[in-house]
PDB file of N, CA, C and O in Angstrom:
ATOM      1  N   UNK A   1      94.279 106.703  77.744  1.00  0.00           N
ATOM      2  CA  UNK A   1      93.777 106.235  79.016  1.00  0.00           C
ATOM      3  C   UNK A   1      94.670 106.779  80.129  1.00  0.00           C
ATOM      4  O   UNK A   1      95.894 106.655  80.092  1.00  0.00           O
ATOM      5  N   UNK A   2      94.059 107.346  81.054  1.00  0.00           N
ATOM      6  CA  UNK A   2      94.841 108.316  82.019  1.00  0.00           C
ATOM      7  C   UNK A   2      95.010 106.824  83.335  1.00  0.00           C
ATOM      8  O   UNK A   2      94.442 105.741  83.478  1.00  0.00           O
ATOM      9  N   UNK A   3      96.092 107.561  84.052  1.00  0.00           N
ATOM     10  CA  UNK A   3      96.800 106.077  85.275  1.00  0.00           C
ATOM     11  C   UNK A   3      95.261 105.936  86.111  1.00  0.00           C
ATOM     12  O   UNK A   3      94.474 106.858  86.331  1.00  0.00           O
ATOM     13  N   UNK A   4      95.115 104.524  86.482  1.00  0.00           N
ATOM     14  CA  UNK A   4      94.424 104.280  86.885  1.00  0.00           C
ATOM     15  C   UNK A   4      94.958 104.490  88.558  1.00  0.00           C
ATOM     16  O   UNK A   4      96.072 104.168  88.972  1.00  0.00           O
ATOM     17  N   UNK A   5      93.600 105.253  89.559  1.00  0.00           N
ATOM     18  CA  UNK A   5      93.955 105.389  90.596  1.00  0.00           C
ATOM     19  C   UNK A   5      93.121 104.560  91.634  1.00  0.00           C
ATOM     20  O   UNK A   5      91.928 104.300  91.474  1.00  0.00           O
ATOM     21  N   UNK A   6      94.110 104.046  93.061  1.00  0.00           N
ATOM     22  CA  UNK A   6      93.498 102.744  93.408  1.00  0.00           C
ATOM     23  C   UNK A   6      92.145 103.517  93.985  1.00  0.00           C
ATOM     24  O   UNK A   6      91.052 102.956  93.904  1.00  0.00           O
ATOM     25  N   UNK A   7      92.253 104.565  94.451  1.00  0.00           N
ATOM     26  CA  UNK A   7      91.071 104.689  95.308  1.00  0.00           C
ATOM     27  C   UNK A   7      89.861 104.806  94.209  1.00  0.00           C
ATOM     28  O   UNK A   7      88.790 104.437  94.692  1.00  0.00           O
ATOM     29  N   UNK A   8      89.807 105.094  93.289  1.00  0.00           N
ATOM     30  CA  UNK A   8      88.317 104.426  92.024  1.00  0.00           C
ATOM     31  C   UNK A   8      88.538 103.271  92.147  1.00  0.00           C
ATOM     32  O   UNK A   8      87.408 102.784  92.179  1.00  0.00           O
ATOM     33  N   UNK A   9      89.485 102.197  92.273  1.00  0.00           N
ATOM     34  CA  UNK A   9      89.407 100.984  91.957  1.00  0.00           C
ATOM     35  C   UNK A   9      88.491 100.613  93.258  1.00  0.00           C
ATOM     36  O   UNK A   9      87.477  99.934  93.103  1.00  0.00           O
ATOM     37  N   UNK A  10      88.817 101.001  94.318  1.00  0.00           N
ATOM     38  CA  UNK A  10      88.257 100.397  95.499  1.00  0.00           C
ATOM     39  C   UNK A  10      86.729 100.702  95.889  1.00  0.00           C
ATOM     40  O   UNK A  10      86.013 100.322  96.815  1.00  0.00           O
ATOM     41  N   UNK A  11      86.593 101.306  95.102  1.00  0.00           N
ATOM     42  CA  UNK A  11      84.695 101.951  94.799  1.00  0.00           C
ATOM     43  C   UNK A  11      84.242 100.943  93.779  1.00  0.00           C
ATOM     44  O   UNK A  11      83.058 100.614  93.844  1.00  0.00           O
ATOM     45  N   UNK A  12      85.210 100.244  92.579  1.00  0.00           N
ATOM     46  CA  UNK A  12      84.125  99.339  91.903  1.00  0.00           C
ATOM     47  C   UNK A  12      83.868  98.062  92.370  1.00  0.00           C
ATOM     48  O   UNK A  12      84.525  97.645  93.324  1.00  0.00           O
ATOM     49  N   UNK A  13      82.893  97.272  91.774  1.00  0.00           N
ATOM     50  CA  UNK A  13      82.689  95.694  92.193  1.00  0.00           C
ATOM     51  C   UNK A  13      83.359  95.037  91.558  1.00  0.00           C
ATOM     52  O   UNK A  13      83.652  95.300  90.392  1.00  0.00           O
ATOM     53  N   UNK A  14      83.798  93.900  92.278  1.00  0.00           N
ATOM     54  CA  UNK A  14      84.548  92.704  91.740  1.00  0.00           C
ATOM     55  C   UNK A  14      84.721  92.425  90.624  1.00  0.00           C
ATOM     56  O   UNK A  14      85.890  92.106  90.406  1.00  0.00           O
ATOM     57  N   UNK A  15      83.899  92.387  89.543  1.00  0.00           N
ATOM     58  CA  UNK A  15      83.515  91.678  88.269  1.00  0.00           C
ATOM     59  C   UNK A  15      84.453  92.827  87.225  1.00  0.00           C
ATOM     60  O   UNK A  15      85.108  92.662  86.196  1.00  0.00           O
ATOM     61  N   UNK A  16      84.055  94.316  88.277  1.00  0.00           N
ATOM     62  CA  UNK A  16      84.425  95.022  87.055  1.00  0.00           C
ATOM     63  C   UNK A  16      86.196  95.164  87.062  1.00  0.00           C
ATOM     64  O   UNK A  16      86.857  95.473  86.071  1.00  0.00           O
ATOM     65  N   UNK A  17      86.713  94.878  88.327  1.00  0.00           N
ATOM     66  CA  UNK A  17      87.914  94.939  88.635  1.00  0.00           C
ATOM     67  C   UNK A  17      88.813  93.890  87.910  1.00  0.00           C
ATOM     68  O   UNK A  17      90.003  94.138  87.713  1.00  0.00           O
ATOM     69  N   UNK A  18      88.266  92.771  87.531  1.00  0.00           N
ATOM     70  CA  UNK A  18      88.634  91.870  86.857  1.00  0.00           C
ATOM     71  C   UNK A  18      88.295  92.185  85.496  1.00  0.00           C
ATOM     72  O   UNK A  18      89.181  91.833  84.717  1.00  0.00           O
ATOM     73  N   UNK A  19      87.441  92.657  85.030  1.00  0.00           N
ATOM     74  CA  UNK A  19      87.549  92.673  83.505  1.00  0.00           C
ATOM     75  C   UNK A  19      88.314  94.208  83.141  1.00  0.00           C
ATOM     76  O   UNK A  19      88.506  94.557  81.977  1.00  0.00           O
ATOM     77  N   UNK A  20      88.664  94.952  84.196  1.00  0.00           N
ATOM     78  CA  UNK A  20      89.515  96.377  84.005  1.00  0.00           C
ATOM     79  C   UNK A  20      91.014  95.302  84.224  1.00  0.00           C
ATOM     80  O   UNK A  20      91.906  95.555  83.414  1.00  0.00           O
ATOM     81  N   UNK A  21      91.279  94.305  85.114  1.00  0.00           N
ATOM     82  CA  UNK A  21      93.093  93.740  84.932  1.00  0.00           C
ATOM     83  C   UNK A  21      93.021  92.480  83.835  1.00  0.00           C
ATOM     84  O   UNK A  21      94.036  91.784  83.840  1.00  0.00           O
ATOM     85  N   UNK A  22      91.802  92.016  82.741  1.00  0.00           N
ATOM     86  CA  UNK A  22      91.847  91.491  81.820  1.00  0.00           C
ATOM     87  C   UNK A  22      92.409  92.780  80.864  1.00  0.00           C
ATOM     88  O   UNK A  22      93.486  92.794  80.268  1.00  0.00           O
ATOM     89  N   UNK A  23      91.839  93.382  80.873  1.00  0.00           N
ATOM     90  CA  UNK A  23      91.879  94.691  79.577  1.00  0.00           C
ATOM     91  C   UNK A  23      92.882  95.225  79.398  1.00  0.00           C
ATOM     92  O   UNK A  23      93.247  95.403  78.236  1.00  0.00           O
ATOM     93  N   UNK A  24      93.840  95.758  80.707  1.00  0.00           N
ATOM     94  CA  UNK A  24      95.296  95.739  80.889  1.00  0.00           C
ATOM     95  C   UNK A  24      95.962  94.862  80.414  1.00  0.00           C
ATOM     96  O   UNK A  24      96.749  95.238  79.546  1.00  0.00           O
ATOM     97  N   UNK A  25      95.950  93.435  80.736  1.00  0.00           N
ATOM     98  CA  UNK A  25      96.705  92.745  80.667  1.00  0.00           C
ATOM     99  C   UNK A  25      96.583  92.304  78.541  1.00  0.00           C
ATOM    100  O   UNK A  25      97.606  92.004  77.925  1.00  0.00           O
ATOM    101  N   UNK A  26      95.640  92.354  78.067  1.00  0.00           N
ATOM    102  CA  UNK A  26      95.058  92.516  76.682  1.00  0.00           C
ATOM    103  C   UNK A  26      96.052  93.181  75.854  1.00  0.00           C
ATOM    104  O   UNK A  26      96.862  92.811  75.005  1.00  0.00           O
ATOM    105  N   UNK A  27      95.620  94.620  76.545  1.00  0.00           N
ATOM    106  CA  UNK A  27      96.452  95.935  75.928  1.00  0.00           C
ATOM    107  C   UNK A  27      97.999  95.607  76.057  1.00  0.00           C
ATOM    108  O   UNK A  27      98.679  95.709  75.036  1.00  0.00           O
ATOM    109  N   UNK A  28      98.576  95.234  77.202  1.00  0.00           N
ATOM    110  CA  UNK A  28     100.216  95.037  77.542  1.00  0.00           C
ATOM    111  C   UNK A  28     100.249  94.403  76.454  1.00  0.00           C
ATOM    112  O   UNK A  28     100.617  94.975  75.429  1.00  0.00           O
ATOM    113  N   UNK A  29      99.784  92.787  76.453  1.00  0.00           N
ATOM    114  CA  UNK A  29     100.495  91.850  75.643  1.00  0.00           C
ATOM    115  C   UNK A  29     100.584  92.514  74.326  1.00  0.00           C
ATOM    116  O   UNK A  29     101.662  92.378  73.748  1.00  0.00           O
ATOM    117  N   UNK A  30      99.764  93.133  73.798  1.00  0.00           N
ATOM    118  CA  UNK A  30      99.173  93.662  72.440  1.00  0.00           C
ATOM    119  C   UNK A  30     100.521  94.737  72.180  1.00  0.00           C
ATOM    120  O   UNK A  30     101.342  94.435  71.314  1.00  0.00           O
ATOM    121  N   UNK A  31     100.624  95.530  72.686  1.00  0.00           N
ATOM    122  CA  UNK A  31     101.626  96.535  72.655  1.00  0.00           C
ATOM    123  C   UNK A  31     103.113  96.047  72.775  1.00  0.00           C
ATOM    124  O   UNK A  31     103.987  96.167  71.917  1.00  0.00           O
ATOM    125  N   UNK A  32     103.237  95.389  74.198  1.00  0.00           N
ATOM    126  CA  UNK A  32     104.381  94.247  73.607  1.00  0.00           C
ATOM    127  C   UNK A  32     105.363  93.288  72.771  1.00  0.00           C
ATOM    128  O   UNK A  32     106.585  93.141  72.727  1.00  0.00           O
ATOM    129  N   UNK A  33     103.844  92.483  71.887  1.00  0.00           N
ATOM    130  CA  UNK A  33     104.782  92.267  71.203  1.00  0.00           C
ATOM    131  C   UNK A  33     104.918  92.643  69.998  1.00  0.00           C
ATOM    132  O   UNK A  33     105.735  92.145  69.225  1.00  0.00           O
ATOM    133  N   UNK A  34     103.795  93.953  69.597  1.00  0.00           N
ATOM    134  CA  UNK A  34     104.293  94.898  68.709  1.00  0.00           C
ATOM    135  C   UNK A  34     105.579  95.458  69.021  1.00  0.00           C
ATOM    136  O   UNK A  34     106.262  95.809  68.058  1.00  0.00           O
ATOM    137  N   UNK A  35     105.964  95.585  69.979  1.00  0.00           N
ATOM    138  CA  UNK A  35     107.058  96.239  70.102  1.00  0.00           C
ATOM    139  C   UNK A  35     108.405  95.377  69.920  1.00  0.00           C
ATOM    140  O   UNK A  35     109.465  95.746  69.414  1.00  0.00           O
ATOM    141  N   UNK A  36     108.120  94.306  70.392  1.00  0.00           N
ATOM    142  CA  UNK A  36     109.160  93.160  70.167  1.00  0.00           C
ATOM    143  C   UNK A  36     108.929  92.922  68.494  1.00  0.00           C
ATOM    144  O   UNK A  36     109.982  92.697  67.898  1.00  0.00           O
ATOM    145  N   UNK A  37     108.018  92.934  67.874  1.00  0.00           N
ATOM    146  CA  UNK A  37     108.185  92.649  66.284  1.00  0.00           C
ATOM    147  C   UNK A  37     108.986  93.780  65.320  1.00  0.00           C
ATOM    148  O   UNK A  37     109.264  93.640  64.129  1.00  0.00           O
ATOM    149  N   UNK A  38     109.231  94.768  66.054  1.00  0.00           N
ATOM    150  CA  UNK A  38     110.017  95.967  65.703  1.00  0.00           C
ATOM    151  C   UNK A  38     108.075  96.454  64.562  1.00  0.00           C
ATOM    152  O   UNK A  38     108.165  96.975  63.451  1.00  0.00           O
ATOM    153  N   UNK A  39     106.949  96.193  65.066  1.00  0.00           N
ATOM    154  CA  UNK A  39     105.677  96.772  64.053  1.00  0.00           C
ATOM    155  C   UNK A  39     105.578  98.428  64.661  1.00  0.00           C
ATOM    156  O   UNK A  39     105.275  99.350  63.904  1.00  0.00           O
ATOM    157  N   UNK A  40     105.871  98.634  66.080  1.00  0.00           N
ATOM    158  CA  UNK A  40     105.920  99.868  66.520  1.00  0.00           C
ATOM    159  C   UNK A  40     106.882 100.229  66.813  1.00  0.00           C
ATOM    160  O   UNK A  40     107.795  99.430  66.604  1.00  0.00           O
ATOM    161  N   UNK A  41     107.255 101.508  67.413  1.00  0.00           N
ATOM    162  CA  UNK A  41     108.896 101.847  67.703  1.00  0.00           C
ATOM    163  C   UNK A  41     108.440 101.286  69.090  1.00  0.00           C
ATOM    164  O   UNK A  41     107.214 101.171  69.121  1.00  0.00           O
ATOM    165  N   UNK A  42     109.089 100.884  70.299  1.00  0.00           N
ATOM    166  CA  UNK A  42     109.088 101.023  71.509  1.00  0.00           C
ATOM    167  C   UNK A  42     108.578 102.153  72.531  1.00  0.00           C
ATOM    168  O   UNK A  42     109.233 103.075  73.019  1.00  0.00           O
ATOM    169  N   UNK A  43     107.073 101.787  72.740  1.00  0.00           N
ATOM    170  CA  UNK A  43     106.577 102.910  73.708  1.00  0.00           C
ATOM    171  C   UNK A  43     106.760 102.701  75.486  1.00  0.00           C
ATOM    172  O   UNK A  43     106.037 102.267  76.383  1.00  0.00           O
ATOM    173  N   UNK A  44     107.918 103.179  75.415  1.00  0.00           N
ATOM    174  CA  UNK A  44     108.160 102.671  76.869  1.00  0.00           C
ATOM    175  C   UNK A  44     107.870 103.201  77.651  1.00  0.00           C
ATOM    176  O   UNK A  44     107.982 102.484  78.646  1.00  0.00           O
ATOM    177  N   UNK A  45     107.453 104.293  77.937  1.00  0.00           N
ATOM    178  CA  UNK A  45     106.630 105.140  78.772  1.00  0.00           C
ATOM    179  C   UNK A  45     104.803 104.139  78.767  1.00  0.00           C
ATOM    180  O   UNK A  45     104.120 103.924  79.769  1.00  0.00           O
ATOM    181  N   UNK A  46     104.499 103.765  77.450  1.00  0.00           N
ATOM    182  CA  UNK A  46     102.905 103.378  77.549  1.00  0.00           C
ATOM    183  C   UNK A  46     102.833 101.908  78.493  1.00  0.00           C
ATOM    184  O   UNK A  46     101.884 101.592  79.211  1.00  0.00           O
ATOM    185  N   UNK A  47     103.985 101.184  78.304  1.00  0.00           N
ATOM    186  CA  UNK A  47     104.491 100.031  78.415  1.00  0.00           C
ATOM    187  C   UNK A  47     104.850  99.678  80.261  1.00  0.00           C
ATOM    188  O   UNK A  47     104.713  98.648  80.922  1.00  0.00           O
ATOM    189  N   UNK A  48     105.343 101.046  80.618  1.00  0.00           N
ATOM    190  CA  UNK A  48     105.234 101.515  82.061  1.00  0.00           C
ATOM    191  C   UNK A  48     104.202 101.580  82.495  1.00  0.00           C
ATOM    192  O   UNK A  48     103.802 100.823  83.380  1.00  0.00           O
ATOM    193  N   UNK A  49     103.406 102.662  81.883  1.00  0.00           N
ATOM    194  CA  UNK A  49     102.132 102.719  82.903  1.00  0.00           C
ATOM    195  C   UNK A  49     101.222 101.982  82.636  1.00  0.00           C
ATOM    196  O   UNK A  49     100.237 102.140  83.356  1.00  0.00           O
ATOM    197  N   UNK A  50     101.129 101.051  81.704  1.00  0.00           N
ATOM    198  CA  UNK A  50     100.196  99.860  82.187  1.00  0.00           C
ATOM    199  C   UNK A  50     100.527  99.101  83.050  1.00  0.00           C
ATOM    200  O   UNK A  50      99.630  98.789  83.832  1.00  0.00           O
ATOM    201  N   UNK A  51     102.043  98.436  83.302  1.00  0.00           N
ATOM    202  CA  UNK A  51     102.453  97.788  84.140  1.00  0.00           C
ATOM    203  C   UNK A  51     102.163  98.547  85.516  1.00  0.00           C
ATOM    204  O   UNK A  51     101.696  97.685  86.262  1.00  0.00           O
ATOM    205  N   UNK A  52     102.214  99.517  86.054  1.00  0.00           N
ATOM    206  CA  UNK A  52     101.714  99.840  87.025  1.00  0.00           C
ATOM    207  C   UNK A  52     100.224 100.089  87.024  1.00  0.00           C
ATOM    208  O   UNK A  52      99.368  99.677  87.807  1.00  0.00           O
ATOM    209  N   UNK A  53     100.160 100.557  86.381  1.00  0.00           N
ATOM    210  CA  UNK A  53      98.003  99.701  86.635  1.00  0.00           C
ATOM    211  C   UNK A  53      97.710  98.978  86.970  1.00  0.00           C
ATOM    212  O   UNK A  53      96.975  98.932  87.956  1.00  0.00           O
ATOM    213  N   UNK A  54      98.365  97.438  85.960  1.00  0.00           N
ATOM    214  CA  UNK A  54      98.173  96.446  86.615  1.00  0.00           C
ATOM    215  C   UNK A  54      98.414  95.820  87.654  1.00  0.00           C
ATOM    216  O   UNK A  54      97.805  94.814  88.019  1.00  0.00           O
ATOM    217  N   UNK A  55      99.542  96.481  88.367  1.00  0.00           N
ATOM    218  CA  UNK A  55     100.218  96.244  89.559  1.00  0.00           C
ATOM    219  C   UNK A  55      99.268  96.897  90.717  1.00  0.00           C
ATOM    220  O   UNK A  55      99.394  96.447  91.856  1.00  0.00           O
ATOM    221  N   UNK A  56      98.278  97.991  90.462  1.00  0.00           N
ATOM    222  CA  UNK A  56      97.463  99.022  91.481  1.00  0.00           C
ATOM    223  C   UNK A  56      96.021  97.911  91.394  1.00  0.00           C
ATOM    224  O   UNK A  56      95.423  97.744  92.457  1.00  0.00           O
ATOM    225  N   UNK A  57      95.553  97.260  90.280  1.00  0.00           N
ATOM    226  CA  UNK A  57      94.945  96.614  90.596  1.00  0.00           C
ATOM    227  C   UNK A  57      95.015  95.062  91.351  1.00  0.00           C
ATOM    228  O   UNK A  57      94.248  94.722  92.252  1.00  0.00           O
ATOM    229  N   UNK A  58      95.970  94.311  90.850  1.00  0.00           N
ATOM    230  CA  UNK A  58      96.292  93.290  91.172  1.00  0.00           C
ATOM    231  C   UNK A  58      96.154  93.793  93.308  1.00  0.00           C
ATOM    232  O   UNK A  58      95.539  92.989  94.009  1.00  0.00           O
ATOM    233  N   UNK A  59      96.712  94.957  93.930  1.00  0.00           N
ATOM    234  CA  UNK A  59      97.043  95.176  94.883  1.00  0.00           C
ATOM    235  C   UNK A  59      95.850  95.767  95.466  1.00  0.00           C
ATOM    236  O   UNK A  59      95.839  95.776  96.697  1.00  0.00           O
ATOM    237  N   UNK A  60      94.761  96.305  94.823  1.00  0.00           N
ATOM    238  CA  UNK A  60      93.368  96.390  95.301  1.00  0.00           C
ATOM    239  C   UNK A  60      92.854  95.238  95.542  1.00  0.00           C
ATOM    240  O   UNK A  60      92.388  94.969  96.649  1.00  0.00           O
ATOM    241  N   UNK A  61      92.867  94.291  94.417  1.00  0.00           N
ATOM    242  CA  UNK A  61      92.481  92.731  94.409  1.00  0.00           C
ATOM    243  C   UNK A  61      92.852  92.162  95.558  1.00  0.00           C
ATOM    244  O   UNK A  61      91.922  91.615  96.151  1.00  0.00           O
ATOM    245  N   UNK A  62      94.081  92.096  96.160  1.00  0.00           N
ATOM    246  CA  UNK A  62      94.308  91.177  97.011  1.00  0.00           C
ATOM    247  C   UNK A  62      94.190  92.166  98.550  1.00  0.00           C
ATOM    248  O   UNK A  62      94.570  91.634  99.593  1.00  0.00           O
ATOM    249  N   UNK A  63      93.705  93.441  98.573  1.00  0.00           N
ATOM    250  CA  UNK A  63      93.896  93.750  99.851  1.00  0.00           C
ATOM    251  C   UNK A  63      91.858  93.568  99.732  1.00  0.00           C
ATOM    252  O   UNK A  63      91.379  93.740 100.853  1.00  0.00           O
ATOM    253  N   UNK A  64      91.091  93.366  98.971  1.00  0.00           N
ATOM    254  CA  UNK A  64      89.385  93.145  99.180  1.00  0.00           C
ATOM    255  C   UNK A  64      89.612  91.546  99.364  1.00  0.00           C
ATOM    256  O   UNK A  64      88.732  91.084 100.089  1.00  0.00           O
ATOM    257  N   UNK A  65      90.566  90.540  98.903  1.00  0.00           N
ATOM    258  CA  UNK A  65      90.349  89.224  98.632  1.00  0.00           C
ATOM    259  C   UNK A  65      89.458  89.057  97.401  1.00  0.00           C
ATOM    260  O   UNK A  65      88.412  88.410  97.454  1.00  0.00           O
ATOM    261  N   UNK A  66      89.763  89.470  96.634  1.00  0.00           N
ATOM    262  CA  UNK A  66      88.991  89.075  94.944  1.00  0.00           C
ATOM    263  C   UNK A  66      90.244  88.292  94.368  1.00  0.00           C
ATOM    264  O   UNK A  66      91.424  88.638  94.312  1.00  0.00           O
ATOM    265  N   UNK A  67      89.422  86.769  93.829  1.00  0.00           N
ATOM    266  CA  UNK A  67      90.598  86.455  93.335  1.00  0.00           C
ATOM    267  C   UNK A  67      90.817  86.482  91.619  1.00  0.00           C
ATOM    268  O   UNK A  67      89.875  86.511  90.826  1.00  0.00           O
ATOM    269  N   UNK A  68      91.779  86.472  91.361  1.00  0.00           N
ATOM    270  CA  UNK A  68      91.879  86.567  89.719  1.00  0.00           C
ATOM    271  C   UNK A  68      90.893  85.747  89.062  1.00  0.00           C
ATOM    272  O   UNK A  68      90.840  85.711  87.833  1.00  0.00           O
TER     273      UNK A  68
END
């Protein structure tokens, strides 16, 4: 999955913006605490750029007023 960029985010509708920072937030935890169980090695680069995804959406979200 390539970085999500805000200006696509700001072209979709609400509904979908929220189930794209559910899916993030899905994937983080998921990868997480594989990584904390020592089940994967530590992808800290993948682990980065979701966190900033979610951070580009969360910041689309609040500059339309969509709330979580």
């Amino acid at each position: 999955m390539a970085q999500i960029k805000p200006k696509e985010l700001r072209k979709q509708d609400p509904n979908k913006i929220r189930q794209t920072l559910f899916d993030l937030r899905s994937e983080l935890s998921k990868i997480a605490g594989d990584a904390q169980r020592g089940i994967v090695k530590k992808d800290v680069g993948k682990i980065r750029r979701i966190r900033k995804d979610v951070a580009a959406v969360l910041t689309v979200m609040h500059e339309r007023g969509i709330s979580e």
